[in-house]
C-alpha positions as CSV (number, residue, x, y, z in Angstrom):
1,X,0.0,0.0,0.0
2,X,2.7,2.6,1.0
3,X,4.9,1.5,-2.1
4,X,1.9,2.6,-4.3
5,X,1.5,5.7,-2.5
6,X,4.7,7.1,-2.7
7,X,5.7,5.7,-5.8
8,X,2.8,7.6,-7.5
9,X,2.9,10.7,-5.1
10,X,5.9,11.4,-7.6
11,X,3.2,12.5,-10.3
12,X,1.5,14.6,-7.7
13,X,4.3,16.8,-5.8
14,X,5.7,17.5,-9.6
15,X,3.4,19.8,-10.5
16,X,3.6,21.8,-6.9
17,X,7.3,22.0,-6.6
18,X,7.6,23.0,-10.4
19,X,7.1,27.0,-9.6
20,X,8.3,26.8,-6.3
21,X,12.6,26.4,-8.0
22,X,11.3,27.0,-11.0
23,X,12.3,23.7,-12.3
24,X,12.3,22.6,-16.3
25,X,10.6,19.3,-17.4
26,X,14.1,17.9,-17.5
27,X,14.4,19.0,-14.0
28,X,11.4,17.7,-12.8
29,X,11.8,14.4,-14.7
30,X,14.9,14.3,-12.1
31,X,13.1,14.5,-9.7
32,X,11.7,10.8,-10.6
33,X,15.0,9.8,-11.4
34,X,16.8,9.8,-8.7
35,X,13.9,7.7,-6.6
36,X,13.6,5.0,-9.2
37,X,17.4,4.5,-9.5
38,X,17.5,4.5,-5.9
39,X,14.7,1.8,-6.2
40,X,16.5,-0.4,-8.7
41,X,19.2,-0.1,-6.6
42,X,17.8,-1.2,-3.4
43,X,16.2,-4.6,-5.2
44,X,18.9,-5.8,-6.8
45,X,20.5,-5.4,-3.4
46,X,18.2,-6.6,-1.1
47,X,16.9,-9.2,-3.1
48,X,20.6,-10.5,-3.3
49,X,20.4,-10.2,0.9
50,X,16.8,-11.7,1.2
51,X,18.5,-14.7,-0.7
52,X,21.7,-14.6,1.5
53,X,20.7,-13.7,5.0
54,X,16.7,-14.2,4.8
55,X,13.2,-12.1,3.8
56,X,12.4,-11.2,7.1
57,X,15.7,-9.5,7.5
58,X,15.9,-7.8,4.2
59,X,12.2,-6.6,4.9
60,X,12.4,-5.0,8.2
61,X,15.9,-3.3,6.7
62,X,14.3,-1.8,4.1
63,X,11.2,-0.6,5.8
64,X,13.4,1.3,7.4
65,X,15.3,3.3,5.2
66,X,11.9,3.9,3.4
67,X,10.3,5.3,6.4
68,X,13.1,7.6,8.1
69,X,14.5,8.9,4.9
70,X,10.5,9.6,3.7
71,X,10.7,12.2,7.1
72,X,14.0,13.6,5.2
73,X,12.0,14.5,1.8
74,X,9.6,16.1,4.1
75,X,11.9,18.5,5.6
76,X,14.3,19.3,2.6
77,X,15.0,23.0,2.2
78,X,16.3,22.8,-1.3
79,X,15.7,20.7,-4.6
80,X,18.9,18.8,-4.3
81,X,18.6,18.0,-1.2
82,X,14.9,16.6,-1.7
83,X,16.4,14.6,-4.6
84,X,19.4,12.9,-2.6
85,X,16.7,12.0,0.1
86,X,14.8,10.6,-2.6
87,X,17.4,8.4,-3.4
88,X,17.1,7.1,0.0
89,X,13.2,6.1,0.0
90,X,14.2,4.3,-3.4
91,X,16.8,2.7,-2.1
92,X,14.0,1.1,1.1
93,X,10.8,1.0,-1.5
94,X,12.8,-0.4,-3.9
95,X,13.8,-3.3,-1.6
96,X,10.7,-4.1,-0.3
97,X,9.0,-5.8,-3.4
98,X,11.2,-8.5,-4.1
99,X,11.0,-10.0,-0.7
100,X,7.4,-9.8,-0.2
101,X,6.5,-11.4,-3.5
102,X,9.2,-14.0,-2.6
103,X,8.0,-14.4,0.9
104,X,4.2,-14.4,-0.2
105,X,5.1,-16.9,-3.2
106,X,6.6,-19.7,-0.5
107,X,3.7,-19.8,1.8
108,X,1.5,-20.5,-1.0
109,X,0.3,-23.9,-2.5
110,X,0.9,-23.3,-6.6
111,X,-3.4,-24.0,-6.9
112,X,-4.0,-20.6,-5.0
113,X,-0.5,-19.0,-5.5
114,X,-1.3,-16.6,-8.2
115,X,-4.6,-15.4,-6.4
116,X,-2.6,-14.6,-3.2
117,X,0.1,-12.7,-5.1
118,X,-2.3,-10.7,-7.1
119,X,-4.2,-10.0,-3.8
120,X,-1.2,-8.3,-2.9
121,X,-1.4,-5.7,-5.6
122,X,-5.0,-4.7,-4.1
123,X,-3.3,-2.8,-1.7
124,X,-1.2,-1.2,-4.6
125,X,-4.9,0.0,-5.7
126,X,-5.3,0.9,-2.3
127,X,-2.7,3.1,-1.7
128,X,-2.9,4.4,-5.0
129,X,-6.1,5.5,-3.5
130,X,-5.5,6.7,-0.7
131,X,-2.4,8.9,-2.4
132,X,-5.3,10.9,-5.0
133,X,-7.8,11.2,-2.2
134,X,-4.9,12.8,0.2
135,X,-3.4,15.0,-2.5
136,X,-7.0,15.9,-3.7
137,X,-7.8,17.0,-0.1
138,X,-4.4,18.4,0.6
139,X,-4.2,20.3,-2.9
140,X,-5.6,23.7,-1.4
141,X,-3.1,24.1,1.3
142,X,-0.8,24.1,-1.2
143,X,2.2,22.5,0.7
144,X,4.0,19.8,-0.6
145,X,5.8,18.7,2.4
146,X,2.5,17.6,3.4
147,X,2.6,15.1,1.5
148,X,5.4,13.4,2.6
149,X,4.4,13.0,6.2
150,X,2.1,9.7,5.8
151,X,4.8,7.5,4.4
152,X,7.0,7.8,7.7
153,X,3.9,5.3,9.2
154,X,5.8,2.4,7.5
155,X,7.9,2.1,10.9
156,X,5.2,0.4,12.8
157,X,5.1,-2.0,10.3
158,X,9.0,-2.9,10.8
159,X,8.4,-3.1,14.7
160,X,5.6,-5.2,13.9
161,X,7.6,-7.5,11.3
162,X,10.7,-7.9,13.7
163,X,8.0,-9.8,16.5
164,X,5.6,-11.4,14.6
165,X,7.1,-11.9,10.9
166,X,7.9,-15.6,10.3
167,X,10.9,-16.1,8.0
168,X,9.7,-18.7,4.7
169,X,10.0,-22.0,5.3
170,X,11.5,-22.8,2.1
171,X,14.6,-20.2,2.5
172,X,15.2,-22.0,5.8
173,X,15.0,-25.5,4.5
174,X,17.6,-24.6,0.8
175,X,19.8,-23.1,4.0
176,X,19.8,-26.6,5.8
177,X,18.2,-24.8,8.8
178,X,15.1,-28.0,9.4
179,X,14.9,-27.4,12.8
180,X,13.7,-23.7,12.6
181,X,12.0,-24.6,9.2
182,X,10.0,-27.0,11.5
183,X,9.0,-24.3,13.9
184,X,7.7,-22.1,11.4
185,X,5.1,-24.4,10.1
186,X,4.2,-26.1,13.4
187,X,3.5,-22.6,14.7
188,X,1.5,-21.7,11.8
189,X,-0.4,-25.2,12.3
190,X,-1.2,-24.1,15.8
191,X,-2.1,-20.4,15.1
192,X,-4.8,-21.8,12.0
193,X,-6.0,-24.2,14.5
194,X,-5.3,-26.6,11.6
195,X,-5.3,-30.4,12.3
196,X,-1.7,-31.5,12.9
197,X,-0.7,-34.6,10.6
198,X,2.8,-36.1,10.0
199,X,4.3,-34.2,7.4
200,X,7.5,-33.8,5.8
201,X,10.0,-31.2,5.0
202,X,11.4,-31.9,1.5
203,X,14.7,-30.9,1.4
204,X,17.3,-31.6,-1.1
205,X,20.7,-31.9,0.4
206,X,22.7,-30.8,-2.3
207,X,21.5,-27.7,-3.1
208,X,21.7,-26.7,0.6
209,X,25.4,-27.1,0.6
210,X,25.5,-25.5,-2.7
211,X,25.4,-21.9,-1.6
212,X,26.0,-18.7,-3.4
213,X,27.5,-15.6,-1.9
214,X,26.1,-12.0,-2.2
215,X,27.8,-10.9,-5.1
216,X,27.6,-14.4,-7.4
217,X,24.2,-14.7,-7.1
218,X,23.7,-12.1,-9.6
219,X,25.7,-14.2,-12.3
220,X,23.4,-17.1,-11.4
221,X,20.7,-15.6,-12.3
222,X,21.6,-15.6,-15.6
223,X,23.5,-18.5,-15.8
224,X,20.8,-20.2,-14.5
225,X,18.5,-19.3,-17.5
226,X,19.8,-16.5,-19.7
227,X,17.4,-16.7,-22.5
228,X,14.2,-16.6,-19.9
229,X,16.2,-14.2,-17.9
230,X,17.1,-11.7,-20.6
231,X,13.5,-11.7,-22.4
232,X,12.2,-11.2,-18.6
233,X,13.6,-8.3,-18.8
234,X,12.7,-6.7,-22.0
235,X,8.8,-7.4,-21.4
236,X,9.9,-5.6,-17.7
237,X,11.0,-2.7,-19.3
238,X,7.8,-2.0,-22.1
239,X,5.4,-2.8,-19.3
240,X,6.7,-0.3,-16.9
241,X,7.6,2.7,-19.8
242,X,3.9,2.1,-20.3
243,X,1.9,1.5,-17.3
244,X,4.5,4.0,-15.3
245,X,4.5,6.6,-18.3
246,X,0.7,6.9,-17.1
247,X,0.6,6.5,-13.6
248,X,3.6,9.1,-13.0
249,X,2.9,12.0,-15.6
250,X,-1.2,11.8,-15.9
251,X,-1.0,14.8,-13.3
252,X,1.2,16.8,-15.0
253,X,-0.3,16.0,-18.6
254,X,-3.7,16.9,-17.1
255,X,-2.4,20.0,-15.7
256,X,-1.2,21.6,-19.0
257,X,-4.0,21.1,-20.6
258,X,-5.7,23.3,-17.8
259,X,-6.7,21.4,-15.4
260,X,-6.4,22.7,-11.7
261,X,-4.4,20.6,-9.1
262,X,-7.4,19.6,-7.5
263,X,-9.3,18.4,-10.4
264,X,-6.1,16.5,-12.3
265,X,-5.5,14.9,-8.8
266,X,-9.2,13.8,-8.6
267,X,-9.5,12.7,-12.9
268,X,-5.9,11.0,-12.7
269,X,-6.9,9.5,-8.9
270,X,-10.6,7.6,-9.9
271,X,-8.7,5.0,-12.2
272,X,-7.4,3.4,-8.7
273,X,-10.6,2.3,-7.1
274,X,-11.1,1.1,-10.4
275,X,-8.4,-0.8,-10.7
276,X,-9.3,-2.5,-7.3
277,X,-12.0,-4.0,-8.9
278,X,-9.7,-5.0,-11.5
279,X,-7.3,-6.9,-9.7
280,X,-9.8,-9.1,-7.6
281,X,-11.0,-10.4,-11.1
282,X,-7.7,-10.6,-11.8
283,X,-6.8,-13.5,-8.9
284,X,-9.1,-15.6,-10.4
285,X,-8.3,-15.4,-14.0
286,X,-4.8,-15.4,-13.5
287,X,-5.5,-19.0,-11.6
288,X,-7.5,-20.1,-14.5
289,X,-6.5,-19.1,-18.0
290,X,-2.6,-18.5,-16.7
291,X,-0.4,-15.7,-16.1
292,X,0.6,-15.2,-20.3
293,X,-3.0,-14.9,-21.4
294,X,-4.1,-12.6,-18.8
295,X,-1.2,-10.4,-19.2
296,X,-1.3,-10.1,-23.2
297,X,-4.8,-9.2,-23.4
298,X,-5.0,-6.9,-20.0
299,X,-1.6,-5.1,-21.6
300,X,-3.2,-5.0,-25.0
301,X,-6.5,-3.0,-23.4
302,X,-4.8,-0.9,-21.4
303,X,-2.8,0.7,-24.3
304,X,-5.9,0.8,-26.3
305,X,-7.8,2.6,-23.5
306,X,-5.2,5.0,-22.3
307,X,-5.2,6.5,-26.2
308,X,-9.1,7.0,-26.4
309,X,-9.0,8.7,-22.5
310,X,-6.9,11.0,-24.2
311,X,-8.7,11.9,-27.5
312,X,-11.9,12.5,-25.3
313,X,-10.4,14.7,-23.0
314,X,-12.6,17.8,-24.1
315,X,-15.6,15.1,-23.2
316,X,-15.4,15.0,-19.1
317,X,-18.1,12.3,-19.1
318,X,-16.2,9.8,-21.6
319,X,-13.1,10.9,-20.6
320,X,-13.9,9.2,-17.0
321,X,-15.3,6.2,-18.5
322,X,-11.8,5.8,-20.7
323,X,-9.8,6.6,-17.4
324,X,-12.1,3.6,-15.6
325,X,-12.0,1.0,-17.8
326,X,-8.0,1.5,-18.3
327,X,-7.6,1.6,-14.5
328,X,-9.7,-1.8,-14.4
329,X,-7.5,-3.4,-17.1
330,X,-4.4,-2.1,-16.3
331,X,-3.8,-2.0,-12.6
332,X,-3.7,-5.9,-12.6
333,X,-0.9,-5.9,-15.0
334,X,1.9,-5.5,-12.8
335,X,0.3,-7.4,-10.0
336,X,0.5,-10.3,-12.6
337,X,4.1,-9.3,-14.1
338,X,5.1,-9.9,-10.2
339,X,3.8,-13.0,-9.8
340,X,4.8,-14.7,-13.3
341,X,8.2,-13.7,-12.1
342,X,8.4,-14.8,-9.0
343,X,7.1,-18.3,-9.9
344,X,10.3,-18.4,-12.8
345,X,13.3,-18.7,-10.4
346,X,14.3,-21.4,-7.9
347,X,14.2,-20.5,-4.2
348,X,18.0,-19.6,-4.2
349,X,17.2,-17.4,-7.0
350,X,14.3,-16.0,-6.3
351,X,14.3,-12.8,-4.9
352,X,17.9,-12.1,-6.6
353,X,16.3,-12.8,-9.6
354,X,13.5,-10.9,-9.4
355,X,15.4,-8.3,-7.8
356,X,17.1,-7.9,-11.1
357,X,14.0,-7.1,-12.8
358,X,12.8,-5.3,-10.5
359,X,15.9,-2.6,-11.5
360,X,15.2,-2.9,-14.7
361,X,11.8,-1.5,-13.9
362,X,12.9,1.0,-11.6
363,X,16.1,2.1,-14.4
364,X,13.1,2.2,-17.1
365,X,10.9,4.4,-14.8
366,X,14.1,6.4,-14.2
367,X,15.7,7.2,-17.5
368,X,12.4,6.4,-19.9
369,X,9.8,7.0,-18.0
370,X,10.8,10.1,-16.3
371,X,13.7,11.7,-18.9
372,X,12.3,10.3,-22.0
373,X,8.9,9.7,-22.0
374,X,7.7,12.8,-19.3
375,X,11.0,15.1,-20.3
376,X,11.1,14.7,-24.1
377,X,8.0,12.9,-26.3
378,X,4.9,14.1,-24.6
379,X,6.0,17.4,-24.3
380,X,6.7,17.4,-28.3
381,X,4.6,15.0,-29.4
382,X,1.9,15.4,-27.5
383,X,0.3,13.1,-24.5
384,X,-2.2,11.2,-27.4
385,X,0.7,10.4,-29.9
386,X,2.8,9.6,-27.3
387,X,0.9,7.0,-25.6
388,X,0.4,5.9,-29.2
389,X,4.0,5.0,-28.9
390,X,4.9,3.2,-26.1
391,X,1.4,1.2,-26.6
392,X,2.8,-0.1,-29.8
393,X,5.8,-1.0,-28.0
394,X,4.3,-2.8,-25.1
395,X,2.0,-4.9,-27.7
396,X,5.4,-5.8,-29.3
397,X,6.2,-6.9,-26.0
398,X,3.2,-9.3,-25.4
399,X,5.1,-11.1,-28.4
400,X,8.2,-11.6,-26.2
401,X,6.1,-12.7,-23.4
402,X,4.1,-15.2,-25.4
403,X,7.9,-17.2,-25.8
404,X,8.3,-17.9,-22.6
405,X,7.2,-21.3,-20.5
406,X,3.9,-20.5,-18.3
407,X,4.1,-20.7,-14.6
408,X,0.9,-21.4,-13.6
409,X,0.3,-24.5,-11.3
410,X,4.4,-24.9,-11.2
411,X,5.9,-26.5,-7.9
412,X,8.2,-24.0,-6.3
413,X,10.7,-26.6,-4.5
């Protein structure tokens, strides 16, 4: 919920800070910069550590940095220093999604697995939610520190984690540790009220001696599979200059075409709540047509929705249909993206792995999402043309995506 709250309260403090220093496109397109390279950073790194050392560690470490450098944004007194504490919260957000998936993912028994990771990205709606109705109700005090303030909450969720969070059974068991694997699932037994059978705890004891430190784990993961690894990443990168092209510059777009604050946080806001609906249909179909179907068609929509929101923009009352039906099609596409990924590495590979895509994300919102796409083409194209653009691209995508092997109802060992 907080990761989709501050990654999209990016789009919303733009437009406020923009007269404030007087900042360029370029400049502001910085401003996105520096927190997705600081997110791309922080999942390659701490899905390398979740794999090393353990989720729950990596988790609690990077709700950390998230929270107390989120305090930092709020108090900067000049752009630069708003953008190096930026860094920080990307550097903590960042981090935070390859370990849940990967934590989520091994709980999960593969007939329900995709439901419970797309659940997760109803929260995403949530927060996204939660950021337009804020920002909407903040807009007249004009104050973007204001802002900033509820994503310092995260905190009580690392107290929380560092009592209560179990570590994944599967981590502990590919580390060789049985006896606290054991205690995990016992406990969880006992807390369900679940009737306790004999059961076993499948481990394989040669891949728990074969280990991998921090820094080799990132040539496994292409070594591993380079081909799957490699397209991964490509149908990453067109996904997220798409989906994040709208999510992080709608505001703005809105705005210079006249709208006020208040009503381009309110029109770009309602395609959220739509999009919750979205991704509850979304846990089902995913379980029952597979990830690759549900992701070509939902992608295809999207970009064909996005376009018409824009042509109808002189029409309020079709322009808000458009904006709903693409926020019901498209919000479940990176919930699904997530998942499909996470269920295509091994358990020593997991987060790593999709810690590496996860920075490819976070590099393509940085560089093409906020340089390119909000910086350069829609300010000389035009926002219709544009999304013209990177739709065509993301289709080409679904093309990619179609090559590779399908991970629904896989075992993860």
């Amino acid at each position: 919920m907080f990761d989709a709250w501050d990654v999209l309260l990016t789009g919303f403090v733009m437009p406020m800070i923009k007269p404030i220093w007087k900042l360029t496109p370029l400049q502001l397109g910085t401003f996105g910069t520096a927190t997705y390279i600081g997110m791309g950073v922080g999942a390659l790194v701490s899905g390398a550590i979740a794999d090393t050392f353990g989720r729950k560690r990596a988790y609690i470490g990077t709700i950390l940095v998230f929270s107390v450098f989120s305090l930092a944004c709020a108090l900067a007194p000049s752009f630069l220093w708003l953008l190096a504490a930026r860094f920080m919260v990307g550097l903590g957000l960042g981090g935070t999604v390859p370990v849940v998936y990967s934590l989520v993912a091994e709980f999960m028994p593969s007939k329900s697995r995709g439901k419970a990771l797309n659940i997760i990205d109803v929260f995403w709606g949530l927060g996204a939610t939660l950021n337009g109705v804020v920002a909407t109700l903040l807009a007249p005090y004009q104050n973007w520190r204001l802002l900033f303030l509820p994503m310092v909450l995260p905190v009580f969720l690392a107290i929380w984690a560092i009592f209560y969070l179990p570590e994944s059974p599967s981590f502990l068991a590919q580390k060789g540790r049985r006896e606290e694997a054991f205690s995990v699932v016992n406990d969880l037994i006992r807390k369900t009220t679940g009737k306790t059978e004999a059961w076993t705890l499948a481990i394989n004891e040669d891949k728990t001696k074969k280990d991998y430190g921090l820094i080799s784990r990132f040539s496994k993961v292409l070594t591993f599979n380079w081909k799957l690894t490699v397209n991964l990443w490509i149908v990453v990168m067109l996904i997220f200059l798409h989906r994040k092209g709208v999510e992080v510059w709608l505001p703005s777009i809105l705005v210079s075409e006249g709208y006020s604050h208040q009503k381009a946080f309110l029109t770009a806001g309602i395609m959220y709540p739509a999009g919750l609906t979205g991704i509850l249909v979304s846990g089902w179909l995913v379980d029952y047509f597979g990830r690759k179907k549900f992701l070509i068609i939902s992608s295809t929509l999207s970009a064909i929705f996005i376009v018409v929101f824009t042509k109808v923009l002189a029409m309020p009352g079709y322009a808000r249909l458009a904006i709903v039906l693409y926020g019901f099609v498209g919000e479940a596409v990176i919930a699904t993206l997530y998942t499909f990924i996470s269920e295509s590495y091994p358990t020593h590979l997991r987060a790593t792995g999709f810690g590496c895509a996860s920075l490819v994300g976070r590099f393509t919102m940085a560089f093409l999402v906020s340089l390119f796409f909000g910086g350069i083409l829609w300010p000389t194209v035009g926002p219709s043309n544009a999304f013209i653009a990177v739709g065509i691209l993301l289709i080409l995508g679904m093309f990619i995506l179609n090559r590779l092997p399908e991970t629904q109802g896989k075992t993860l060992e």
